[in-house]
N, C-alpha and C positions, 0 to 999 in steps of 0.2 A: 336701305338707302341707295339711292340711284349715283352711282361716279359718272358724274360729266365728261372728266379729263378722256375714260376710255368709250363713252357710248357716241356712236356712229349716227349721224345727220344729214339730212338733205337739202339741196339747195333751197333757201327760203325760211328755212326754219327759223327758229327766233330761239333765245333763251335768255333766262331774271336772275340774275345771282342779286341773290341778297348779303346785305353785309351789316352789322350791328356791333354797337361798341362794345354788347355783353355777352356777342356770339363767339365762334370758337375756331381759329384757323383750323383744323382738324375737320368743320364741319362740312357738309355737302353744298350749302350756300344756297342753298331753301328758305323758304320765307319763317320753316318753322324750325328751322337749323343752318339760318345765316354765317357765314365768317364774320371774322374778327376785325380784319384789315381789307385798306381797296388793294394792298401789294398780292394779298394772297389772290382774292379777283382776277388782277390782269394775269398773273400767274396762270388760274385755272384756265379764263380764257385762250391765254398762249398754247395750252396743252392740248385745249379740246382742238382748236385750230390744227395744231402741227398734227393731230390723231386724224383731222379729217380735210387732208389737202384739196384745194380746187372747188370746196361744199363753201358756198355762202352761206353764212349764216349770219343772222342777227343779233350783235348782245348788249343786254340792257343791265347797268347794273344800279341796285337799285338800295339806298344808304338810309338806315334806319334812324332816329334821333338818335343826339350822343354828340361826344366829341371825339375826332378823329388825327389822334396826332399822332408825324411823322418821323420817323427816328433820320430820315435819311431821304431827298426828294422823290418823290415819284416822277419816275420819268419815262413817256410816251417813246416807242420809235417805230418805224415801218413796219414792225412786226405788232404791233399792235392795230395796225389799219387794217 
């Protein structure tokens, strides 16, 4: 399994987290071991970010059928642009 959170990217690059309602926060967030939640998501993307300062990167996050409910809002800030 490939961690997002600590691998190193270059400006331009793009990356799919997947995320399914019968996936697994634990998981890599692969198409064929999606997360569980979109918290976990912004989560990984925060970390791959903060691991890799100053690198543009693209992120697509991409939500399987299913229902997705929230214990608690999801909420966007700066650090997510």
């Amino acid at each position: 399994m490939i961690d997002l959170a600590s691998q190193k990217f270059n400006n331009g690059d793009s990356v799919t987290i997947f995320v399914s309602s019968s996936g697994s926060d634990f998981a890599v967030g692969s198409i064929s071991n999606p997360l569980q939640t979109v918290k976990k998501a912004q989560e990984l993307i925060r970390s791959v970010k903060k691991n890799n300062p100053g690198v543009i990167i693209s992120f697509k996050v991409t939500l399987r059928g299913g229902i997705y409910a929230l214990t608690a809002p999801l909420v966007f800030t700066s650090e997510d642009s």
